[in-house]
N, C-alpha and C positions, 0 to 999 in steps of 0.2 A: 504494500500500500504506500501510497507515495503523499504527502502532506506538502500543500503550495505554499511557500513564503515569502518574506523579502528577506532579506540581509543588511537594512539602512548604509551599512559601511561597505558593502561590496556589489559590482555587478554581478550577475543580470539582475535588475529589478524584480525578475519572477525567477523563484530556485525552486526546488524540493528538497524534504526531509522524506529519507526511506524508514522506515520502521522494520527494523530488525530484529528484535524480540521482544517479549514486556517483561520491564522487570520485577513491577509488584502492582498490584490491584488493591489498595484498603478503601478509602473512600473515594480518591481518585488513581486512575491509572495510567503509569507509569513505564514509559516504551526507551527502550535503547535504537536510536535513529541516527544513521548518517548523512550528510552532504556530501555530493557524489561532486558538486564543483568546489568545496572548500577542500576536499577531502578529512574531514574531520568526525568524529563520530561524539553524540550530545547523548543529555539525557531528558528527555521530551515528557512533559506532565498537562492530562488532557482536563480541561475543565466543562462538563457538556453544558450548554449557551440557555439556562435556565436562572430562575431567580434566587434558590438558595447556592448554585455554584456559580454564579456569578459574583455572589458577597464575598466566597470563599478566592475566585479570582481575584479580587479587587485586594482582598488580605494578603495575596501571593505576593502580588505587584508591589509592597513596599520594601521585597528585599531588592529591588532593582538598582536602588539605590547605596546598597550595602558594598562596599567593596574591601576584603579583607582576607587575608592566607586564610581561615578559618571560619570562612562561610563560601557556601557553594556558587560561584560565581557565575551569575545571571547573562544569558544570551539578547540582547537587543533582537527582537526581531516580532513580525508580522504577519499575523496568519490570514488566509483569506480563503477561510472556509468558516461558514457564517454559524454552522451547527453545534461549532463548539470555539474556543479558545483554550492559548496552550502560554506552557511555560516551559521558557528552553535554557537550558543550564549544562555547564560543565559534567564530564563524565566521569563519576568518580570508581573509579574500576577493581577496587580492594572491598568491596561491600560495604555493610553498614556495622555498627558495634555491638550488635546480638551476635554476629557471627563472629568480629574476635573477642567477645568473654567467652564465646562458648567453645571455643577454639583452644581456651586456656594458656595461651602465647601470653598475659596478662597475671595471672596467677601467680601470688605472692613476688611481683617482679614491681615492687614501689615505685623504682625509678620510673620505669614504663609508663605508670598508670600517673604517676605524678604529671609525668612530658606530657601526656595527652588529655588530662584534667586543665593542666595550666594551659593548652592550645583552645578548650572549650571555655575556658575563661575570656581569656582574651577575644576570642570571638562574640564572644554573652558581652562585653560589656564594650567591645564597639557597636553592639544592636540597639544598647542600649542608649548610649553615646549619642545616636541619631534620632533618639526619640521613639524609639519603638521597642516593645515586649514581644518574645517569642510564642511564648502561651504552650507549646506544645513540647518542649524540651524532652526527648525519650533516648534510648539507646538506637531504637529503629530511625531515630530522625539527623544520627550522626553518622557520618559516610567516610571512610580512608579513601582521599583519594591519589592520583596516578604517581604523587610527589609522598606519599605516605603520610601525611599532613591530615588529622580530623580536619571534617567539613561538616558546618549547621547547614541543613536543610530544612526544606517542608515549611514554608512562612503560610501558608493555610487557618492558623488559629492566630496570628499575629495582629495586636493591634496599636494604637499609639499610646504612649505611656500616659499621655495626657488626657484620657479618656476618661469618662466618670463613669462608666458601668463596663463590668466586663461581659463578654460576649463566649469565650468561650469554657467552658466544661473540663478543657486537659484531655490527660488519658490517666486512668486506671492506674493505681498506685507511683504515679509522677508526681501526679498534682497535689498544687499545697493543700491545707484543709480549708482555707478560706476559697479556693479555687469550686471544692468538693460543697462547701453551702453555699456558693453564690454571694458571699459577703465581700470578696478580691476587691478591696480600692489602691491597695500598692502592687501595680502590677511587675512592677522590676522582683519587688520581694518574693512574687510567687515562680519567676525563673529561678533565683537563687536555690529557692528549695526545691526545686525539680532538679538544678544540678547536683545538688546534694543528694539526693536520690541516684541520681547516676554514678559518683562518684563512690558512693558506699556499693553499688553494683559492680563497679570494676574493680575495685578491690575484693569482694565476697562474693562475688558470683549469682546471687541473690538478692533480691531486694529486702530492705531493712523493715518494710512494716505491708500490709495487704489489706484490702477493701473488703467488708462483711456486709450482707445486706440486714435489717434491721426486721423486725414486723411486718414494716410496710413498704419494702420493701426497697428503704433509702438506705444508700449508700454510705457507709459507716467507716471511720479508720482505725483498723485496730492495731496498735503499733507496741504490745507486749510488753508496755510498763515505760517505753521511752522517755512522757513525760512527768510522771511520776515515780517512778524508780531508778534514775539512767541509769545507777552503778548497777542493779541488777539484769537492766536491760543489756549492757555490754559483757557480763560476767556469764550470760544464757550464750548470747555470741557465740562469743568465744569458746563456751564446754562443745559447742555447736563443730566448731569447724576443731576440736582437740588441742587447743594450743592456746594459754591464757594470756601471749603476748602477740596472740594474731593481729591484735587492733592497737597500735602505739597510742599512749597516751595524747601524743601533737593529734592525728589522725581524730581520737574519738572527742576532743576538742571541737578540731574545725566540722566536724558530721554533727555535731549538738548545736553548735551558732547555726550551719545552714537548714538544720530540720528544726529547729525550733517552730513551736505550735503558733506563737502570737508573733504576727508580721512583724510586729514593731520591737520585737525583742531578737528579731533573727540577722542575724550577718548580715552587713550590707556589703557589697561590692569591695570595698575598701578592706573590710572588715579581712575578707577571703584572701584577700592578698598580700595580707602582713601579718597571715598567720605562719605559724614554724612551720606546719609540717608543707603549706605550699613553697615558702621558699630553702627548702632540702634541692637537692640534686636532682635534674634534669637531664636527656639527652640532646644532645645538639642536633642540628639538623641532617648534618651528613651521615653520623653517628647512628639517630634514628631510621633513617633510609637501609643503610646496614643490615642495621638489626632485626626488624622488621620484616627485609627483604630474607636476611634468611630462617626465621621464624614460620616465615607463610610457606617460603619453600620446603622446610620440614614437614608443616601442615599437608601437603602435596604428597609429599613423600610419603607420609606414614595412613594416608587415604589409600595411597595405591597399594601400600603394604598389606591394610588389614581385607580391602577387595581381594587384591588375588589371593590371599588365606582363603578367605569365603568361596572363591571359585574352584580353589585347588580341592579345599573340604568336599563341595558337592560334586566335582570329577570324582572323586575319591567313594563316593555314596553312589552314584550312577554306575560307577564300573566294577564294584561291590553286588550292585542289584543287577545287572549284567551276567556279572559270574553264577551270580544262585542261582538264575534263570537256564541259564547253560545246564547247571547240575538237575537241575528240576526236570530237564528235557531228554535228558544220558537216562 
């Protein structure tokens, strides 16, 4: 399928984007497309030309303006097909960061998770810089890409900081609790706590508290004594993952300022970044490329290793049921 566009900055005035695969469908869907005259390949996000994803277009449209290593950088460009509108951006070709926590390249590896905390920082707080809240801050909405570099994506629930109501919901155990009743009037403060949620994920592989529904059937947080207990709540942790120095003291610090329950008592921006355990060691960017690079390529490696196990196992079972068959037949 081929999508007609412009290119503002280049000729011919009428191009195409080929659509190459999709890469994910949640509320909008998400195609890997190239231009066959830039020769480049994008990451194309469709919005179909109706009145609630038009709101949701309109919300896309203020990362346009975002320019930053650490947000997904936005394609100028012009669609002319009337049925829908689109949003075209950089390809970030390392996936998004459910697939490396779940990868465990990340796991007990501080530095790492520090480098790529401190890249989501800096990116969270030029968004914010410019007057605008992410709203939707998840692991699925951060991309490694081609430069091994976190990338924020998905400006979809994005609104201006300086808004008097907010409009979006979050997602499911991200969002802060004031996000969760609809009371959000500091909208910066409820990113902070979404990163904070992410951040205790790359470190522990898990999210630090879970959404129960109530009676009736509202959405409830239950976060296991967090703000009532903390030292209990970190000491369950910890018996959790076997190890009572899993969570450093700097660590369970800066995760108490950014989850804090009451907006007005939670980290501010500032606050995250003159904490100890963010300014520990980092990798650099070559360094990081590096490392990374051959982390995934292990990941590669040890895919192919544990398939042909499984393939060798089932040769092994077929030619096994093979043989008794033979006997069966003598």
């Amino acid at each position: 399928m081929h999508i007609s566009v412009s290119f503002p900055n280049h000729p011919p005035s009428i191009d195409s984007l080929i659509i190459e695969k999709k890469l994910s469908e949640g509320n909008f869907e998400v195609y890997q497309v190239s231009s066959p005259t830039l020769k480049t390949k994008y990451a194309l996000k469709v919005f179909p030309n109706n009145d609630f994803c038009s709101e949701q277009y309109t919300k896309e449209k203020l990362s346009l303006s975002l320019n930053h290593p650490n947000i997904i950088q936005s394609i100028p460009v012009t669609c002319h097909h009337k049925e829908f509108n689109i949003h075209l951006t950089e390809l970030a070709r390392h996936g998004d960061f459910v697939e490396i926590v779940n990868s465990g390249v990340l796991y007990r590896n501080n530095v790492l998770i520090r480098t790529y905390f401190k890249q989501l920082i800096e990116g969270l707080e030029h968004i914010h810089s410019q007057g605008v809240a992410h709203l939707d801050l998840k692991l699925e909405n951060l991309m490694m890409g081609s430069d091994f570099m976190l990338k924020i994506i998905d400006f979809d629930h994005a609104q201006l900081i300086t808004d008097s109501k907010i409009t979006s919901r979050g997602t499911e155990v991200y969002r802060a609790p004031e996000v969760l009743d609809g009371s959000c009037e500091d909208l910066s403060a409820a990113d902070i706590y979404s990163a904070g949620v992410i951040l205790y994920t790359l470190k522990a592989g898990e999210y630090p508290f879970i959404e129960v529904q109530d009676e009736e059937g509202r959405a409830k947080r239950f976060c296991g004594g967090f703000d009532k207990d903390n030292g209990r709540f970190w000491r369950k942790k910890a018996e959790a993952k076997g190890d009572s120095e899993f969570f450093s003291e700097e660590f369970k610090e800066l995760i108490n300022g950014m989850l804090a329950k009451d907006p007005k008592k939670r980290f501010t921006m500032m606050d995250v970044k003159n904490s100890k355990w963010f300014n520990d060691r980092v990798l650099k960017k070559q360094t990081l490329k590096i490392s990374m690079k051959a982390s995934l390529a292990q990941r590669v490696i040890d895919e192919w290793n544990t398939q042909h196990q499984e393939w060798k196992e089932e040769f092994n079972r077929e030619l096994e049921g093979s043989k008794a068959v033979k006997v069966c037949c003598i």
